[in-house]
GUTORLO-310893 format. One record per atom (N, C-alpha, C): x, y, z; residue number from 1. Coordinates in steps of 0.1 Angstrom, whole numbers, plus 5000, padded with zeros to 4 digits. Atoms other than C-alpha are relative to their C-alpha. Layout:
! residues N
<<X,Y,Z>,NUM>
...
END
This chain:
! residues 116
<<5011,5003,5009>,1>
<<5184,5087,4965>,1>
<<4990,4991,5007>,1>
<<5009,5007,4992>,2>
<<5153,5073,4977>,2>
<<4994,4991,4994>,2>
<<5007,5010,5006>,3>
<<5137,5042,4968>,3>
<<4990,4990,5007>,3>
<<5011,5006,4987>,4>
<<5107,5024,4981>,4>
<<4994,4987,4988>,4>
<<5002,5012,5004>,5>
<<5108,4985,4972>,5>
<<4984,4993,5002>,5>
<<5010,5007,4995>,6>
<<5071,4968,4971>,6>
<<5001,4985,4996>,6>
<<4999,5018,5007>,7>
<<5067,4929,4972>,7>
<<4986,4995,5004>,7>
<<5011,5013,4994>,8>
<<5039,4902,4982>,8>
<<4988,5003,4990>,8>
<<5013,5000,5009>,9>
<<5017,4908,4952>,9>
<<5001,4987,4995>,9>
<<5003,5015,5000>,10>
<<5003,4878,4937>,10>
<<4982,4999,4993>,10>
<<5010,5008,4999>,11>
<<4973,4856,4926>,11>
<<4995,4995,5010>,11>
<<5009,5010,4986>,12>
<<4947,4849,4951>,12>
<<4985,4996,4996>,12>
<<5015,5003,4998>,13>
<<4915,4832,4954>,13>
<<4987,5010,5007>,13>
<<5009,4993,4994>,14>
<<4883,4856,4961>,14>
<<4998,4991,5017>,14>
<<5004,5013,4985>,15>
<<4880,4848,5001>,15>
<<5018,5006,5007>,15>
<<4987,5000,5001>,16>
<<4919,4849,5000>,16>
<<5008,5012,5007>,16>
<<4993,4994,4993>,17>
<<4944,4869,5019>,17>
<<5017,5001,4990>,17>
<<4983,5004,5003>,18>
<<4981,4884,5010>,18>
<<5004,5017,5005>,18>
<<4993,4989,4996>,19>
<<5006,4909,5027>,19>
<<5013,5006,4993>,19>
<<4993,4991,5004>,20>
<<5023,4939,5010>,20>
<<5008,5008,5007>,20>
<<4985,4991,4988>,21>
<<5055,4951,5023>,21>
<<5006,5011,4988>,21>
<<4990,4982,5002>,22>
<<5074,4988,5014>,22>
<<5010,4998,5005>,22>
<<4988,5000,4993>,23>
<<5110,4985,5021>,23>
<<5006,5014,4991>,23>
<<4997,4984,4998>,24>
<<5121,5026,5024>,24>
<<5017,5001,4999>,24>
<<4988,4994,4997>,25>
<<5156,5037,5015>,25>
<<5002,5012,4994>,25>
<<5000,4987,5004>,26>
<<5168,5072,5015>,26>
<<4990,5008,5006>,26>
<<5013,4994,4992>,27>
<<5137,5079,5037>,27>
<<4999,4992,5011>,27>
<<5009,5014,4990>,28>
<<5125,5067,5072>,28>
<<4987,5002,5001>,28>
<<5017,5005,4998>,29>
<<5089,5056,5075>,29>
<<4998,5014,5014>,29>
<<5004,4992,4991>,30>
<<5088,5073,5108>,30>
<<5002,5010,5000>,30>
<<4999,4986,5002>,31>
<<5095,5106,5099>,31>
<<4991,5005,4986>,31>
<<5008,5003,5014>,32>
<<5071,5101,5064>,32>
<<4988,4997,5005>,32>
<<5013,5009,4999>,33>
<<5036,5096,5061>,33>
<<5002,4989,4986>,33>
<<5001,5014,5008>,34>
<<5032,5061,5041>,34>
<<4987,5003,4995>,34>
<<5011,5002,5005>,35>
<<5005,5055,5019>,35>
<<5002,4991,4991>,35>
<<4999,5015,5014>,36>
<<4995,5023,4995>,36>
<<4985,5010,4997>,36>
<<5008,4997,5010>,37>
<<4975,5035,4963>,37>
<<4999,4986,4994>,37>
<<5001,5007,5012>,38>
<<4963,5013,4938>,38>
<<4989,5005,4985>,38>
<<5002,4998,5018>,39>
<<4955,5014,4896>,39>
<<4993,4994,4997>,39>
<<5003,5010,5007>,40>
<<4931,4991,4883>,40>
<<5001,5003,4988>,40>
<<4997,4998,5012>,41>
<<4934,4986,4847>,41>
<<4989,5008,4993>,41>
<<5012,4989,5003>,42>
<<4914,5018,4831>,42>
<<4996,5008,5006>,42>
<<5009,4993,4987>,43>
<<4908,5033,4865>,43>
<<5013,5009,5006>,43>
<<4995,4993,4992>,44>
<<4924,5062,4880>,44>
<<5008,4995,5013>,44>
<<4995,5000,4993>,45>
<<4948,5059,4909>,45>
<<4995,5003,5014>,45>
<<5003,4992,4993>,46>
<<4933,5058,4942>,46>
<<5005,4994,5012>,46>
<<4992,5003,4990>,47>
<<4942,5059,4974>,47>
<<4991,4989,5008>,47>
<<5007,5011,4996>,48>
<<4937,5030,4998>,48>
<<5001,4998,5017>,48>
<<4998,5001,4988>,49>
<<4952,5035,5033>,49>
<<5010,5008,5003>,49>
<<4986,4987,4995>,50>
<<4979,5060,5050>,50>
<<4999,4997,5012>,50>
<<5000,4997,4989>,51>
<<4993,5058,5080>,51>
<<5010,5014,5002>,51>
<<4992,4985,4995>,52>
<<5004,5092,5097>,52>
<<4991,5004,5010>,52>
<<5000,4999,4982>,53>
<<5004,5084,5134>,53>
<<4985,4987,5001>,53>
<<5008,5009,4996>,54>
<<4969,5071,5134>,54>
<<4997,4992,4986>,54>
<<5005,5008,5010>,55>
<<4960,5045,5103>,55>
<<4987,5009,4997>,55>
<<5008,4992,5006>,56>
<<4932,5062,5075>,56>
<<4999,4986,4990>,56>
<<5006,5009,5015>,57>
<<4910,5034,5051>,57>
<<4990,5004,4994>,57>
<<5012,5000,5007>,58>
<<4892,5038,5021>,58>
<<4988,4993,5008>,58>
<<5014,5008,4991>,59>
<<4855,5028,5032>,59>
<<5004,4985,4990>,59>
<<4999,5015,5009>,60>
<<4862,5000,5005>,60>
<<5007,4990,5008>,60>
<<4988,5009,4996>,61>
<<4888,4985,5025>,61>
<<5000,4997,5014>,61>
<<4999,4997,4988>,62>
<<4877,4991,5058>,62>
<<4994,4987,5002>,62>
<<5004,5012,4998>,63>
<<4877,4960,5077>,63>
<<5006,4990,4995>,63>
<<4995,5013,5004>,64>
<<4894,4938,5056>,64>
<<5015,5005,5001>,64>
<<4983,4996,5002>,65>
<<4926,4957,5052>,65>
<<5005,5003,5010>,65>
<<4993,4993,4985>,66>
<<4955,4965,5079>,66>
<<5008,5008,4994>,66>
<<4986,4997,5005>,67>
<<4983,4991,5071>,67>
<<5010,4999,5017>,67>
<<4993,5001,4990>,68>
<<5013,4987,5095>,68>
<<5012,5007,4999>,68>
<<4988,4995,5004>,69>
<<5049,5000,5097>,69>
<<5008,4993,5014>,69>
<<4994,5006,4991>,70>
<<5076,4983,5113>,70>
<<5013,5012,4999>,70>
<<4989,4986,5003>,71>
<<5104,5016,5119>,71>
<<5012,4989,5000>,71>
<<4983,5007,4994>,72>
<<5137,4987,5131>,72>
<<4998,4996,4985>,72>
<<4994,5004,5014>,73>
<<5131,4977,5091>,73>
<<4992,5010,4993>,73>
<<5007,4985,5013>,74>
<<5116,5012,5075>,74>
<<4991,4994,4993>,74>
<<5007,5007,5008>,75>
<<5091,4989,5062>,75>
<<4986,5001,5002>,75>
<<5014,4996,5000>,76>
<<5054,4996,5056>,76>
<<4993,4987,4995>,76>
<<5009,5010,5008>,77>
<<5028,4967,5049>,77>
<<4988,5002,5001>,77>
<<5014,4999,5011>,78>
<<4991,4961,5033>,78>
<<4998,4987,5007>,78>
<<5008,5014,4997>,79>
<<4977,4930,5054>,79>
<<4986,5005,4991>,79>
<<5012,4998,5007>,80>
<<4948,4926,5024>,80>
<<4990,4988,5006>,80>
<<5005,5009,4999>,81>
<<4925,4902,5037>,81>
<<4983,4995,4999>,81>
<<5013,4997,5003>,82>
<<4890,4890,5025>,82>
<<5000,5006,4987>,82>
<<4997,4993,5017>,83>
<<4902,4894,4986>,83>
<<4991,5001,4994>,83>
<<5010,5000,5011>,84>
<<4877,4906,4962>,84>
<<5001,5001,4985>,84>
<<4999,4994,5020>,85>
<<4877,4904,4920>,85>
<<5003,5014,5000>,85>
<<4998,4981,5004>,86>
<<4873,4944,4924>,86>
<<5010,5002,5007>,86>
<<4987,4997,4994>,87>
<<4907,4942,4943>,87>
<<5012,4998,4988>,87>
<<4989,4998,5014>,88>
<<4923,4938,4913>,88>
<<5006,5009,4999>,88>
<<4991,4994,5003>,89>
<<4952,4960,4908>,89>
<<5010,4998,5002>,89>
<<4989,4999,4991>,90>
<<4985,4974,4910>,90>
<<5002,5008,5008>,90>
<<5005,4992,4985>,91>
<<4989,4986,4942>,91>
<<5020,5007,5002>,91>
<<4988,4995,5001>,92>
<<5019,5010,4948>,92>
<<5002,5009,5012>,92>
<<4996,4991,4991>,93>
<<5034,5023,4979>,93>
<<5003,5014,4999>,93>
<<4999,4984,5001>,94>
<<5040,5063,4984>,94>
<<5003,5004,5016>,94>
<<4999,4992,4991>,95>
<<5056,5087,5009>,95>
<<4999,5013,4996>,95>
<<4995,4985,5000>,96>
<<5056,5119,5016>,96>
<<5000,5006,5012>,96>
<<4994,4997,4988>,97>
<<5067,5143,5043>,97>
<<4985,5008,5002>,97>
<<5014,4999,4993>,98>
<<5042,5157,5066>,98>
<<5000,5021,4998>,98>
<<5002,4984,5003>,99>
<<5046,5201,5057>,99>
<<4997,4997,4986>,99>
<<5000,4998,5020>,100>
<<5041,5190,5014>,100>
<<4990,4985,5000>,100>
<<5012,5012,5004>,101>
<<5003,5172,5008>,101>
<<5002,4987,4991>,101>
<<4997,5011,5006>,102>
<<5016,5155,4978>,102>
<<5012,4988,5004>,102>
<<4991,5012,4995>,103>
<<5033,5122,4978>,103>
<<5007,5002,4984>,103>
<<4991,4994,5010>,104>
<<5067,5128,4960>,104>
<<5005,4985,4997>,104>
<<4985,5012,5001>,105>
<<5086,5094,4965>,105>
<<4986,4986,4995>,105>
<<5009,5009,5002>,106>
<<5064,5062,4952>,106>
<<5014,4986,4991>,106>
<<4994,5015,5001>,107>
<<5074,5024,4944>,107>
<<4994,4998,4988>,107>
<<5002,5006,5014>,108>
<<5076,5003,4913>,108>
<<4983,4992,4999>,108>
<<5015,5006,5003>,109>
<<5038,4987,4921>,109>
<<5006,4988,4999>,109>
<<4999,5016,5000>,110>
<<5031,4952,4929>,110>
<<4985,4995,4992>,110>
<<5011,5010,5005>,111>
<<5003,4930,4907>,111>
<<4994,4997,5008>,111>
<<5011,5006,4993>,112>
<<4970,4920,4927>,112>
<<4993,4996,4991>,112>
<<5013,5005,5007>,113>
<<4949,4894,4909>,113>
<<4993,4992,5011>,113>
<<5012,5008,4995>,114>
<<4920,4880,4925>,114>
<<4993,4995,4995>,114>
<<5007,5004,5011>,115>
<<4900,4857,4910>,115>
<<4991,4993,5008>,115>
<<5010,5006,4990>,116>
<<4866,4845,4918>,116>
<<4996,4986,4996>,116>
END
């Protein structure tokens, strides 16, 4: 069964910084593309960064955000840095395998507030 743990959400200060970790079981990262989505409240689901091989960012994020993956702990992370109010969401990990576009396996979502 596969399950993909998210943590490091949180309250931050606009300005502010916080890192989002993916812990993968039942799947490895390096055989997966990764991807972090996020929801704001009212707003569609969108995507924010994937890695698969080379790193991909929204233009929104570009620059402030890192995605990484460490394979020795299956674990994917969201360095957010340079937080904005419009970063507000919940932001939710996703894999999926690299022959099938959609992302099948996804995480419980971590809370981002940012406040200015």
């Amino acid at each position: 069964q596969v399950q993909l743990v998210e943590s490091g959400g949180g309250l931050v200060q606009a300005g502010g910084f916080l890192r989002l970790s993916c812990t993968a079981s039942g799947l490895t990262f390096n055989n997966h593309i990764a991807g972090w989505f996020r929801q704001a409240l009212g707003k569609d689901r969108e995507l924010v960064a994937t890695m698969n091989g080379s790193p991909y960012y929204a233009d929104f994020v570009k620059g402030r955000f890192t995605i990484s993956r460490d394979n020795a702990k299956n674990t994917v992370y969201l360095q957010m840095n340079g937080l904005k109010p419009e970063d507000t969401a919940v932001y939710y990990c996703g894999a999926r395998t690299y022959s099938i576009a959609r992302y099948d396996y996804w995480g419980q979502g971590t809370q981002v507030t940012v406040s200015s």
